[in-house]
C-alpha positions as CSV (number, residue, x, y, z in Angstrom):
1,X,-50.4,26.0,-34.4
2,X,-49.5,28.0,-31.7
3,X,-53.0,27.4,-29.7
4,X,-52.0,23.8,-29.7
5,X,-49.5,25.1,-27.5
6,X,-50.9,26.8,-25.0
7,X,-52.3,25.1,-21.6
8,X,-54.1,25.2,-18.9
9,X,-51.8,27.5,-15.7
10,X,-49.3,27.7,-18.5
11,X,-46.8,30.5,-18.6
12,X,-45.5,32.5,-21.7
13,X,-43.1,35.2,-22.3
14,X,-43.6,38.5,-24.5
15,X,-40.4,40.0,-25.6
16,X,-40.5,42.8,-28.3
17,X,-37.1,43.9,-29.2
18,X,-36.0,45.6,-32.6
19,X,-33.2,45.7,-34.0
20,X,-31.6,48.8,-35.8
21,X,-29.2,46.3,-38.6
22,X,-30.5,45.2,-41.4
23,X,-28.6,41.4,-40.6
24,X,-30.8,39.6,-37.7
25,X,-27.8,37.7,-36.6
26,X,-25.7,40.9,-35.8
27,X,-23.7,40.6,-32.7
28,X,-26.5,43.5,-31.1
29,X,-29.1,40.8,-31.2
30,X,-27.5,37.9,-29.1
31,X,-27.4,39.6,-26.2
32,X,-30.7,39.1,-24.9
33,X,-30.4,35.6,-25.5
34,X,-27.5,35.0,-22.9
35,X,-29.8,37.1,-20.3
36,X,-32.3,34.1,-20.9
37,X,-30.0,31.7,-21.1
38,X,-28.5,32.5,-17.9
39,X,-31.8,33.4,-15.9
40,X,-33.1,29.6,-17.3
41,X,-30.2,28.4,-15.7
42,X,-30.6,30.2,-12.5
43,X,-34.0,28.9,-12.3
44,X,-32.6,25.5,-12.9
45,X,-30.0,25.9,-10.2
46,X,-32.6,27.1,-7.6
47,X,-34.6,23.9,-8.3
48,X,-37.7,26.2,-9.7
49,X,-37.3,24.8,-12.8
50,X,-36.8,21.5,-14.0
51,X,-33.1,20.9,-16.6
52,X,-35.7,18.3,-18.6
53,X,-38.1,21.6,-19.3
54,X,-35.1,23.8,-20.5
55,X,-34.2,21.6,-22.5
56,X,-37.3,21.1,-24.4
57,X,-37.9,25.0,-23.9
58,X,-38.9,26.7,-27.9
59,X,-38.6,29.9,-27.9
60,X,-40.2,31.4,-31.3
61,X,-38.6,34.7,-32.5
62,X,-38.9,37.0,-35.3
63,X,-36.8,40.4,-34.5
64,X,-37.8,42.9,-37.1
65,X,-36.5,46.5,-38.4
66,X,-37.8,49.7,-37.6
67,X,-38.6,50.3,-40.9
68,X,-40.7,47.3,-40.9
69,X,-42.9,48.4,-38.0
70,X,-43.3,51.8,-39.7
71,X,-44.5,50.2,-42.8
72,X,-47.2,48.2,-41.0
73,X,-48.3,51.4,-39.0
74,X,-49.3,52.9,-41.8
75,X,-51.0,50.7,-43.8
């Protein structure tokens, strides 16, 4: 459970990004995953973060449609 996962001074990030394709691996949706990849590295590089907590870094993600979010609006 994600609860399990939270702690004490912990940190989390909230990203909500759609997508317009139907496909969730189109080429429009691994963009922001080099932004992260790069800024984790950064982070690494300016000793802020620790390569050991990249590494074991999970990252949960479930991009959905605009016609998804619709549907849920108006139920």
């Amino acid at each position: 459970m994600r609860s399990e996962e939270v702690v004490s001074n912990g940190r989390m990030v909230l990203i909500f990004k759609g997508r317009n394709a139907s496909d969730p691996l189109y080429r429009e949706s691994c963009h922001y995953w080099s932004l992260l990849t790069d800024s984790l590295l950064d982070l690494v590089s300016e000793g802020i973060v620790k390569e050991s907590d990249v590494d074991s870094f999970n990252l949960p993600c479930n991009k959905t449609t605009v016609n998804f979010v619709v549907s849920l609006s108006r139920k």
